[in-house]
N, C-alpha and C positions, 0 to 999 in steps of 0.2 A: 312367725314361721322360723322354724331353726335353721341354721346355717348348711346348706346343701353341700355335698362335694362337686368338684371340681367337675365337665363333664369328661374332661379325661379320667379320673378317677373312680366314675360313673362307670365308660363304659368296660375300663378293665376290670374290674368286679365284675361285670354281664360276664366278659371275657372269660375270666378265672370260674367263674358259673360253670357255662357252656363246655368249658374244657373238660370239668372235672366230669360233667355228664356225660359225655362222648368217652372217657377213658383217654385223652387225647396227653399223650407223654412227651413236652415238650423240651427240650436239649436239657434246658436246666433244674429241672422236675425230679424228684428223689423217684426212684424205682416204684409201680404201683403196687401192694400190697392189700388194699383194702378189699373188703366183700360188697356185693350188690349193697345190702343192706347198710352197711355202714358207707357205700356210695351216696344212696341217698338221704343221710341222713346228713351228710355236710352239702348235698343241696340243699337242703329245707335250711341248714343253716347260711347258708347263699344267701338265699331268695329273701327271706328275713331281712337279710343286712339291704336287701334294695327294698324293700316294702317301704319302709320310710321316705328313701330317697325316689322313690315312681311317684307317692303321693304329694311331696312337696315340686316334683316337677309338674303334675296335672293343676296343682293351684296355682303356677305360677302360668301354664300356659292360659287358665282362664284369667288370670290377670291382663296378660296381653291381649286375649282378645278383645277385651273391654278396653285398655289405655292407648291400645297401639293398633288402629284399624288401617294405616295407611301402610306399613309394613308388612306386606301379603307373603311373599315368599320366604320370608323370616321366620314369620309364624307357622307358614306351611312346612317348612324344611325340622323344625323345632316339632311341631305336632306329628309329625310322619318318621323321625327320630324315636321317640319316646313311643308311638302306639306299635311300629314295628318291634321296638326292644318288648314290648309286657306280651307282643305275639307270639314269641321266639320261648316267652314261657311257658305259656297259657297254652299252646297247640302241644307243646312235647308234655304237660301233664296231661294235658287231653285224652293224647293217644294213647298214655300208657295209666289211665284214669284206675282201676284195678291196682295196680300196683304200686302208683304214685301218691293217690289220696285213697287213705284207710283210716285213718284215723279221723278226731274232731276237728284236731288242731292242721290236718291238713287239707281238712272243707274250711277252717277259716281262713289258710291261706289263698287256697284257691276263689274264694267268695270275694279277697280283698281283690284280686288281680282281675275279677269277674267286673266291679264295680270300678276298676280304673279304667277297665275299658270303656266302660257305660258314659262315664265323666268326659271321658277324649270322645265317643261318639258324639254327645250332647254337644260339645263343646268348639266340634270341626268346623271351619266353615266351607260356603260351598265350594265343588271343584270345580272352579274356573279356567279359563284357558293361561296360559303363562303369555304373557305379553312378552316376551323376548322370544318368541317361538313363533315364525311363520303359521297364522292359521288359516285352516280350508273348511270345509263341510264336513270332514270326518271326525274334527274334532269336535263340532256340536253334536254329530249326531251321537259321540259316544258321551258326552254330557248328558243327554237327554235320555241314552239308555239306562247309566248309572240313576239316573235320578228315579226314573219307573221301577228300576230294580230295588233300590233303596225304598220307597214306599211300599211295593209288596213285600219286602221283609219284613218294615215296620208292624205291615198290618198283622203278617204272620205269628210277627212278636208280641201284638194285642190277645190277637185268637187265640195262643196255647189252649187254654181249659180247654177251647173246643177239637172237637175228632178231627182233625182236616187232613185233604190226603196231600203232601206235598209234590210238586209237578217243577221236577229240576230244568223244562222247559223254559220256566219266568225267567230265567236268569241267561238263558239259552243267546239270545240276542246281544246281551251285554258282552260277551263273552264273544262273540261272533265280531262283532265293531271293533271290539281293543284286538283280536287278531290281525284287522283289516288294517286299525293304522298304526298298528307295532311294525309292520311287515312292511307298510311305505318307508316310515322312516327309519326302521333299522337298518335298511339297504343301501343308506345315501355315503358314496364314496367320502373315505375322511378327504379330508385337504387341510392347506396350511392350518395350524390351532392357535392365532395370537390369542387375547384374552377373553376379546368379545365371542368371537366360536363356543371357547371354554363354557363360558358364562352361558352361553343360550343352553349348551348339551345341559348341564349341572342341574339350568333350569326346566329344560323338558324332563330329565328323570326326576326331581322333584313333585312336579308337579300329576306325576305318571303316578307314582308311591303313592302320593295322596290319597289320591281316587282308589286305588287297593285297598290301602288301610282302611277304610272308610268300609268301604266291602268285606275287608275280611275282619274288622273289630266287629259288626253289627251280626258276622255268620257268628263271631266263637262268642259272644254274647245271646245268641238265638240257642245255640249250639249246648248252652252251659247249661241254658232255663231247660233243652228238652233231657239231659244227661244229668242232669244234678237234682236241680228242681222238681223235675216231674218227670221220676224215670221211671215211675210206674206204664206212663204211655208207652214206652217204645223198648222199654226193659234194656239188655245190654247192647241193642242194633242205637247205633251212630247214623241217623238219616242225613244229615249236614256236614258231615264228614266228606265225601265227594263234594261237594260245593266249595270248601274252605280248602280242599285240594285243588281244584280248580285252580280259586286265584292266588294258591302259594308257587303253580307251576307257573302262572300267568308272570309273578313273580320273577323266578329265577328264568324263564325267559328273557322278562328287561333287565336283570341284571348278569345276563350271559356276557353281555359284552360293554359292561360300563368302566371296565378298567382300563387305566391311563398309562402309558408307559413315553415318556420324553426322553427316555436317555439313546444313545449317551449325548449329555446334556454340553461337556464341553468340549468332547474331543473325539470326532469319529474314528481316532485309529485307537486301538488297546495293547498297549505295549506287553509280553508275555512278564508275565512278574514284579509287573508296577502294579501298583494297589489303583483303585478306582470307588468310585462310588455309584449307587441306585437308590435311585427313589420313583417307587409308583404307586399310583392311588383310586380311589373309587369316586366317580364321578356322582356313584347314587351313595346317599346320605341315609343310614337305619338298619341298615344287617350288618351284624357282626361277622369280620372274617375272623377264619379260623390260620389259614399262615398262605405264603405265597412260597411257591415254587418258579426256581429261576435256570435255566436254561440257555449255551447259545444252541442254534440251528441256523443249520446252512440255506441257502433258497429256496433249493428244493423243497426240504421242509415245512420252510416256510410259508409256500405256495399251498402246500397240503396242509397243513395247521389251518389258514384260511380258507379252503372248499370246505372244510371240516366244519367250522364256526357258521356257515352260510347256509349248509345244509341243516343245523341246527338250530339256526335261526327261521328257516323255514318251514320245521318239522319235519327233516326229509331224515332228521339222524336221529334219533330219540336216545339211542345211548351215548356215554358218554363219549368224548373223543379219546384214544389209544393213546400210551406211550410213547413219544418219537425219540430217535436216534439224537443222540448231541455231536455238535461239530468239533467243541471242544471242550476241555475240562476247567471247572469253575472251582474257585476255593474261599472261603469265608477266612480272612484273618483273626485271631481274636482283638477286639478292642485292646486290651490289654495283654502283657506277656514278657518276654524275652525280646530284643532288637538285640538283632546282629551287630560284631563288635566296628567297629571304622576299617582295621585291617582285612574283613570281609566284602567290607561293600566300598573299597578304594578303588576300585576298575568297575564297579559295576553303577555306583553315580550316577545318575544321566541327567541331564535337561532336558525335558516335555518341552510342545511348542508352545507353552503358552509361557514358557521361563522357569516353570515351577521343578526346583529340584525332587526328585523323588529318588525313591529308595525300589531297586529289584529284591527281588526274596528267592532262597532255594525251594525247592519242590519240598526239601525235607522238613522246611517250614511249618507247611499245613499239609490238608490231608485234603486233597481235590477228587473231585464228584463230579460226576455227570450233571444233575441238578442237587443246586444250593435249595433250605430251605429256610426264611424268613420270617420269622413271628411279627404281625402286624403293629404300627402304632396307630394312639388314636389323633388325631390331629384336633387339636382344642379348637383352636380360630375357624376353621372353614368344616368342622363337624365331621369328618371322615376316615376310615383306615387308608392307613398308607403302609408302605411297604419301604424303610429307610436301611438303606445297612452302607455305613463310610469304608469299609476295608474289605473290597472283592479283588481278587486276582485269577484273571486266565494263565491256565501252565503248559495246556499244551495245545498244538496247534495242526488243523488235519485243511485239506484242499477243499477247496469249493467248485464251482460250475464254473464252467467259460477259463478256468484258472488250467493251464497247460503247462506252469511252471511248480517249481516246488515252494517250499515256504522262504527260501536262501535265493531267490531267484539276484543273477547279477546284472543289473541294469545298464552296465559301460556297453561301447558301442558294439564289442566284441560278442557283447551276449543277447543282441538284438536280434532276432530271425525275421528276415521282413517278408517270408513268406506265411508268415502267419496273422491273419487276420486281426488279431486283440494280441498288441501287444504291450504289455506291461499293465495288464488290468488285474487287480488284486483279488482273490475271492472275498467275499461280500456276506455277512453274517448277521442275524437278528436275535435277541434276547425276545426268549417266550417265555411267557409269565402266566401260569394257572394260580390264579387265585381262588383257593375254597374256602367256604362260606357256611354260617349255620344258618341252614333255612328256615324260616317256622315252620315247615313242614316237619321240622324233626330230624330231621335228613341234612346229607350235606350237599353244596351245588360248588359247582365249577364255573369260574367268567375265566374268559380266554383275553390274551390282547398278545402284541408283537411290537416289537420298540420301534424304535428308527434304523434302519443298516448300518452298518460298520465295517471298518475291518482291522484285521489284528497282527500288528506288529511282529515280528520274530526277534531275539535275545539271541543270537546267534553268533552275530557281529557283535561286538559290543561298542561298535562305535556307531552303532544304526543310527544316529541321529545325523550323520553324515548326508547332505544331500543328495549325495547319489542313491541312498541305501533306500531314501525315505521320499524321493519323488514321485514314484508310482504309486503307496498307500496313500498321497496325499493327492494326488492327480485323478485318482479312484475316486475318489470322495467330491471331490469339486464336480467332476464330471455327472457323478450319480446323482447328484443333488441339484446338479445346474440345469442336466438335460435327459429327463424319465420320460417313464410314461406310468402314470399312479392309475394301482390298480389297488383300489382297499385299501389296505394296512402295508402294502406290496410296494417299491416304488422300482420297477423294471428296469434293469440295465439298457438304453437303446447303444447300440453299436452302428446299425445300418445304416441310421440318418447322421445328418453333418445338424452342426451348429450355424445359424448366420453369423455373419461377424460383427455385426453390433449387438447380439446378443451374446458372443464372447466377449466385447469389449467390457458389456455393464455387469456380467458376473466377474471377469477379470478385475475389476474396477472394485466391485463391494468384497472379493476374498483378501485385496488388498488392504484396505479398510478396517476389515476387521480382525485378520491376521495381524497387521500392524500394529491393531489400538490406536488409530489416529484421527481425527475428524476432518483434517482435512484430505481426499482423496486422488487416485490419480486422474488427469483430465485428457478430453481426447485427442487433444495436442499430439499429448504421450507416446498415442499409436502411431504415427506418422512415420512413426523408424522402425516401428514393429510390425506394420502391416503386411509387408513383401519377406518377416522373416520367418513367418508361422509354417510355412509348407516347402518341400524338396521334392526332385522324383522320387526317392524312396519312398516316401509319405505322404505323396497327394493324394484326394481322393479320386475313387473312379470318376470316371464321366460322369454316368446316371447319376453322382450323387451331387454334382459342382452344377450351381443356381446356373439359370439363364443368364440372369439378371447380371448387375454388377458387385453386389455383396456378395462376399467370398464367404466361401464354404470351409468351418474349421470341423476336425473330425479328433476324438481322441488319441487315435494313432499322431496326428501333428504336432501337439504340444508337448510330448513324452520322445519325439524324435531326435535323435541329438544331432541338427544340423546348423547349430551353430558352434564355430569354432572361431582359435585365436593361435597364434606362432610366435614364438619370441625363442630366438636360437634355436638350441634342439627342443625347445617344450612345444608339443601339437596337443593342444587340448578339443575335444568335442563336449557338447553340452546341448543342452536343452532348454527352449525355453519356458518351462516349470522349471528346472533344477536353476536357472538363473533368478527366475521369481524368489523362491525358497531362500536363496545365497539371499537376495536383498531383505527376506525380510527376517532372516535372523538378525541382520545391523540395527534394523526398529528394535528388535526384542531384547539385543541386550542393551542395558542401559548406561555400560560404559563409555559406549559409541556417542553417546547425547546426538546421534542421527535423528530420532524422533523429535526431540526439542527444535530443532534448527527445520527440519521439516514444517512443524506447527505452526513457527515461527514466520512462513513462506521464505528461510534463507537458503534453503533449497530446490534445487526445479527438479523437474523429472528428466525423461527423455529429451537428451537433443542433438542434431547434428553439429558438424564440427564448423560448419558453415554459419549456422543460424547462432553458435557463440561468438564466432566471429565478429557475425554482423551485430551483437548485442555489448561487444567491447570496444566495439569502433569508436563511438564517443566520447571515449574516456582514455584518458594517458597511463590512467592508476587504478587499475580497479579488475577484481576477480569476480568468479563463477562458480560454484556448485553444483553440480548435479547429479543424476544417478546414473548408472550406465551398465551396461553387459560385456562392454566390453574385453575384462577377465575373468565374465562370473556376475557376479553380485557385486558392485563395485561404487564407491564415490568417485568422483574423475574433478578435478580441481584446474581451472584453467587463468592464466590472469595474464593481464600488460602491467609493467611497471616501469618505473620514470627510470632506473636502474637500466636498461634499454634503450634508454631514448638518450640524445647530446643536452646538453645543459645550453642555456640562452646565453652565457658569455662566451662563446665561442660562435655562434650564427654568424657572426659578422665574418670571418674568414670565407662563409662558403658561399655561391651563386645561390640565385633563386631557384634554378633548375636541381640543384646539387641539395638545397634546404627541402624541395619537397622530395626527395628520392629519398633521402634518412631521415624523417620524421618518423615516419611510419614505423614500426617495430611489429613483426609476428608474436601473436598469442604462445606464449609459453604453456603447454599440456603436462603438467606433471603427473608424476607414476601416479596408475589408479591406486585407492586404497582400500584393500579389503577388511574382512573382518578381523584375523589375528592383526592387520596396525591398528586397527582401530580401536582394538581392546590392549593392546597396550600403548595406545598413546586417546583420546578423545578427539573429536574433529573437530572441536572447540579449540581445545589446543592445537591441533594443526594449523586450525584458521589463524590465532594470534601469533604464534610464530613465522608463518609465510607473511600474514601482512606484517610483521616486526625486520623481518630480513630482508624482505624484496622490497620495502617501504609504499604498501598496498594503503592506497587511501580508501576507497569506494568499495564495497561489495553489491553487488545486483541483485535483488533480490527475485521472486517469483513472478511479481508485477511487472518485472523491467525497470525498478526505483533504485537507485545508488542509494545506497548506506553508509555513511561516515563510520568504519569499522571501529575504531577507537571508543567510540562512544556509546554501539550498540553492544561492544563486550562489555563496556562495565555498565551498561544498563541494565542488559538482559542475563550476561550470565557472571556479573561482579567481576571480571577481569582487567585486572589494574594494567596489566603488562602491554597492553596493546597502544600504549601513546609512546613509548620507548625505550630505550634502553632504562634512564634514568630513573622508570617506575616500577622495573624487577624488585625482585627482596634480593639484595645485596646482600644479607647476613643474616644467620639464627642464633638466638640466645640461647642457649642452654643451660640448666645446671643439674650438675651431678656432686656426687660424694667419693668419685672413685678416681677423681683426676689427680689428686694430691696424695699427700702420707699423714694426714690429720686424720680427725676422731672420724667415727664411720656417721655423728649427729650431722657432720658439719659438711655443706653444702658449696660447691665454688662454681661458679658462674664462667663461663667461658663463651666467646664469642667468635661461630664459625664463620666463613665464608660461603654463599650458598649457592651449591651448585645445580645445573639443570640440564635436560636431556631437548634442545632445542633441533629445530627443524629448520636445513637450509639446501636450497636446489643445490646440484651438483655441476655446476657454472666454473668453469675453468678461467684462473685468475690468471691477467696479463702483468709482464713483469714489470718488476720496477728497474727505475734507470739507476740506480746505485748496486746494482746487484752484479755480480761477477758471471763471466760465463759457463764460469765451472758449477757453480751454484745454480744453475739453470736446472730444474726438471720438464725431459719434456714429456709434455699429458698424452694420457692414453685414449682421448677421443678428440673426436674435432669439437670448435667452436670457431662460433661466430668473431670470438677475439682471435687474432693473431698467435701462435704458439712463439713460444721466447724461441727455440730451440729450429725455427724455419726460417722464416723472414721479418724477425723484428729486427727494425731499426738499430736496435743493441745488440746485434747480434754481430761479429766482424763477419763472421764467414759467408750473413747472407750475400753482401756483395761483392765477393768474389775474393775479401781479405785471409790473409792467413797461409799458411804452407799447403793444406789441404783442400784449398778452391775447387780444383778441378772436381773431387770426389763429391761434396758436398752439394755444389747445386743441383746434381742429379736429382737431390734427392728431398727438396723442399720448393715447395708450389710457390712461384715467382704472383706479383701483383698482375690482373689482368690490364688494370688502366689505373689514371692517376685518382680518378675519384673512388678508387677502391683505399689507397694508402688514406686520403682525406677522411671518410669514413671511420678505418680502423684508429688515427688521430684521435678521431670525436669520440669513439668507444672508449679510448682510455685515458681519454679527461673526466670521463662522464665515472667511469670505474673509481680515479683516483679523488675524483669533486676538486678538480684546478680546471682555472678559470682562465678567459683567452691574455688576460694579462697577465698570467702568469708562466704562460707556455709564451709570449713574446720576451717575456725575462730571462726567461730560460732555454731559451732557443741557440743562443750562442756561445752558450755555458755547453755544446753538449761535447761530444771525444772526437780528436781531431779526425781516429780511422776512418766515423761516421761520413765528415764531411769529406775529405779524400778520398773516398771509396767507391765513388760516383765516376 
């Protein structure tokens, strides 16, 4: 057997076929200039170049049928491929049999493509039901009609010689049953499509083809012997002609609505002038399409694109469906071309959520359309047309329903209307896809489908990625997806009803999840701080709509509401909690932060109070916390105790028992939250080795509640030598250059810097030291827990009353309350200076006479 092409390369020859017979000029097609005549004459030279290759496919399917019996729908999806392609030939000469075969040599083409059919009839096996396909009684019964119809063909095809009258009645029945259970199951609401779904549709329209082919190879095989053969009987009247139309409309019927559309696949919002991709496909396997047309449309539309399809799936519409309106303009980049220079697209940059840089484009770029059109490919592995194209861009951008704002809408609190029912809902838009098809009937057919919703970005801002800009197209999407009502291909905005709230929890929880990329998730712990901050009077729901019960009712108006806020001096910020979700999880997304890692890791928690950190560093004298927080937004919040707080054990012995436990204890130190710009320029890696390097942090606590030797877990887990101490920094870098000296420009001199670094240290006001002058004194500009040099330290003369300016002075620095206050402040700065209680009695009588006179 000679070597076959590819069946990709199969089917674009059918392809390039079909085109040239249809006149069909596609983008990159020279201009058509040919005649009828010389049209058909590079058909026949087509059809030629696949004669070969249809006959070494028919020996090869009768190979399988004999090697390979356990392999059903392999064989059936292979057999119902190849007898649909020689149909696609075989009817369009048929029809135009006068002017297509005239000649000898185009009765022996047609005789060969007559006898391929014969070979695949012979060769089919029976049509069985698909075992991945729920069956009932109508699909035996239509097994059983096929098969009595199939036999009186048979016989028909014995009889020819004889006069017989034929009675398009025999077939009446069969015909009648494939209406009956086309119409159950082409009506069954889609729902989610993981694989297995997939898989059963792919298999039910396989197994559907079948059974056609089958019927319509045995009619144009019946068809050919009364037209060719023995045309004496019936001269130029076609009696099979109706029949073989029959089951080509029977046909495009099931294949009205076998196309697949997933997108958008990664990212429900479409930014206006960032590039995107499409990909959709044919779920039935063996008609050639001819291109797909791509389209958005708004709901409405969308709504009527669907009665439209349903009516025609019912027979209530027989013509085709009409043109509809687009909501916005679509544009095809080319693969290749021109790219704008860096000085164009330096402001216009942006980062997508998923981190991916992308590039916006002028209008002047391309040349945008209502509908894009898509020349199909063939899909080698899974045998089907698909519709691929990687560089689509939306350019412009018009309203939708339930949308009361314009495409710039400003989301701050100032632009909220809370007399308005919906607000901050994005308009909602769907990609329609008409894909046409060459029928065997000769003709072309139309399959309809409609994507998933979406909605579309504005370029306006060009800092849209701003969370304020971008919490409502993404709060839209959550919500649409989270809580519908699926009607068809439709999935319905609900606005009236609430969400319960543990089913806000567990989509809250999986948007997390997957927005972040992370595997591990948040827990319901989490909520505990968020539950009472979902809802305000401005944004509760009514009555009628808040449960009896005790689970609370979340509504979309709540999460887009900005009632939470924070004050720090003059700064009054409002937010929301989506636009806080969002702040948190660009920290996962960028990967300077290494938040995701320390997450995965469990050295991160989620939500907590300032209580329940408390009560989780009580244990421990040295040891911090991580966690997430809202408290300024999207935020890390770093909380720790360190021995740097606490008195040292050689001095205990100066103080009571009652006095020893009153300052053991030390309050949790809360340092500034840290958002995204510290975090991208410093890592929380490096945060963390630097606060435990300065504050001498031993313990980190993990998720569990496990102390973690921090020293140990930086250089395990993220190779950081710096975290045992000073003395394991890099001290110096080697260099060598050529430009440090006056020698030859070969010669190379080595120099060795000093290395310096950008560390991290709380802002703890240092107590003074006792050699220090008073004029050298600065005093600090906020309080602490130490003593100020400049009020009531010890070294200070004027605190007790010394100096010419007493009287003025005391006014104006806070006297000690009691003695165990002065004892305390003592132990604070032994513990500051690390001297020991033998050392402060050594030096106790060494101090300045004013000191002790001054009492």
């Amino acid at each position: 057997m000679a070597k076959l092409l590819t069946d990709e390369a199969f089917q674009k020859l059918l392809f390039d076929l079909l085109c040239v017979w249809h006149d069909v000029q596609r983008h990159y097609d020279p201009p058509i200039t040919h005649t009828e005549e010389e049209k058909m004459q590079k058909v026949k030279q087509l059809i030629c170049k696949l004669l070969g290759e249809i006959d070494g496919r028919v020996k090869r399917i009768q190979t399988m049928l004999s090697t390979t019996p356990d392999a059903e729908q392999e064989f059936i999806e292979e057999w119902s491929l190849l007898t649909w392609n020689v149909l696609c030939i075989t009817s369009r000469l048929q029809n135009e049999l006068n002017v297509s075969v005239k000649s000898q040599e185009d009765k022996v083409i047609f005789n060969k493509l007559n006898m391929a059919l014969v070979d695949l009839v012979n060769n089919s096996r029976a049509a069985l039901n698909p075992l991945s396909v729920h069956i009932d009684a109508t699909f035996d019964l239509l097994a059983n009609s096929l098969s009595e119809t199939m036999h009186i063909l048979h016989g028909l095809y014995r009889t020819l010689k004889s006069n017989r009258q034929m009675n398009s009645d025999e077939v009446q029945d069969f015909a009648q049953r494939f209406d009956i259970v086309y119409l159950v199951f082409s009506l069954v609401n889609k729902v989610a499509l993981p694989v297995e779904p997939v898989v059963r549709l792919v298999s039910f329209y396989s197994f559907q083809m079948h059974r056609l082919a089958i019927l319509a190879a045995r009619l144009q095989g019946f068809r050919y012997e009364l037209t060719v053969n023995h045309r004496q009987m019936f001269g130029d009247y076609d009696p099979v002609r109706p029949l073989s139309d029959s089951v080509f409309s029977a046909l495009e019927l099931l294949m009205a609505d076998c196309v697949l559309a997933t997108e958008p696949s990664m990212n429900p919002i479409l930014v206006t002038n960032n590039l995107f991709s499409i990909y959709c496909g044919a779920l039935a396997r063996g008609v050639v399409f001819k291109q797909f047309n791509v389209q958005i449309v708004s709901e409405d539309t969308a709504e009527h694109i669907q009665s439209e399809m349903r009516r025609q799936r019912l027979l209530q519409q027989p013509s085709p469906i009409a043109q509809v309106p687009s909501a916005a303009l679509l544009a095809m980049k080319p693969t290749s071309g021109t790219k704008r220079s860096n000085a164009q697209t330096m402001n216009v940059n942006t980062i997508d959520t998923s981190g991916n840089t992308t590039t916006a484009h002028k209008k002047s770029d391309i040349n945008s359309k209502e509908v894009v059109t898509i020349y199909p490919a063939f899909n080698t592995k899974n045998r089907y047309w698909a519709a691929i194209y990687p560089h689509l861009l939306c350019t412009t951008r018009q309203k939708g329903r339930h949308s009361t704002n314009n495409s710039y809408q400003d989301l701050s609190p100032s632009g909220v209307d809370p007399t308005k029912l919906i607000s901050g809902k994005r308009p909602i838009f769907y990609f329609y896809i008409r894909a046409t098809m060459f029928s065997p009937s000769g003709r072309f057919a139309d399959a309809h489908t409609l994507s998933l919703p979406f909605t579309i970005a504005t370029r306006r801002n060009q800092d849209y990625q701003v969370q304020r800009m971008m919490s409502s197209y993404t709060a839209t999407c959550f919500w649409l997806y989270g809580d519908n009502v699926q009607d068809g291909l439709l999935l319905q905005w609900v606005e009236e009803t609430a969400m319960g709230w543990e089913r806000f929890k567990f989509l809250f929880m999986q948007y997390f999840r997957v927005n972040a990329e992370v595997d591990r998730g948040l827990q319901n712990s989490d909520f505990d701080l968020l539950q009472y901050k979902i809802q305000c009077n401005d944004c509760s729901p009514p009555s009628n709509i808040q449960g009896i019960g005790d689970e609370r009712k979340i509504t979309f108006k709540n999460i887009l509401c900005p009632h939470l806020r924070y004050e720090c001096g003059s700064t009054n910020v409002r937010f929301s909690v989506w636009r806080g979700l969002l702040e948190l999880l660009q920290l996962f997304q960028d990967n300077k932060t290494c938040v995701k890692k320390l997450w995965e890791k469990n050295l991160l928690m989620g939500f907590m109070e300032f209580d329940q950190v408390a009560k989780l560093l009580s244990p421990y004298p040295s040891a911090l916390i991580m966690r997430l927080s809202f408290v300024t937004g999207g935020t890390i919040c770093i909380t720790l105790k360190s021995t740097v707080h606490q008195h040292s054990s050689g001095i205990d012995s100066i103080l009571t028992d009652e006095q020893t436990s009153s300052t053991s204890y030390v309050e949790p130190m809360h340092l500034e939250p840290l958002d995204l710009k510290k975090l991208q320029a410093k890592s929380l890696v490096e945060y963390l080795r630097d606060i435990a390097l300065t504050e001498k942090i031993k313990y980190l606590i993990n998720a569990n509640g496990d102390p973690l030797q921090i020293g140990e877990l930086l250089l395990e887990q993220f190779n950081e030598k710096s975290a045992g101490g000073v003395g394991e920094l890099e001290t110096s870098r080697c260099i060598s250059s050529n430009v440090t000296h006056c020698g030859d420009v070969g010669a190379m001199q080595q120099i060795t810097f000093t290395a310096m670094r950008i560390a991290v240290v709380t802002c703890k006001v240092k107590p003074p030291s006792a050699d220090m002058d008073f004029d050298e004194v600065v005093q600090p500009k906020g309080t602490s827990p130490v003593p100020s040099s400049s009020s009531y330290s010890p070294f200070n003369p004027y605190f007790f009353g010394g100096g010419n300016n007493s009287t003025n002075q005391t006014n104006n620095y806070r006297l000690p309350a009691a003695n165990d206050d002065f004892v305390r402040e003592v132990i604070q700065l032994c513990n500051f200076w690390g001297k020991s209680k033998q050392y402060l009695n050594d030096n106790r009588d060494r101090g300045s006479e004013k000191v002790v006179t001054g009492e």
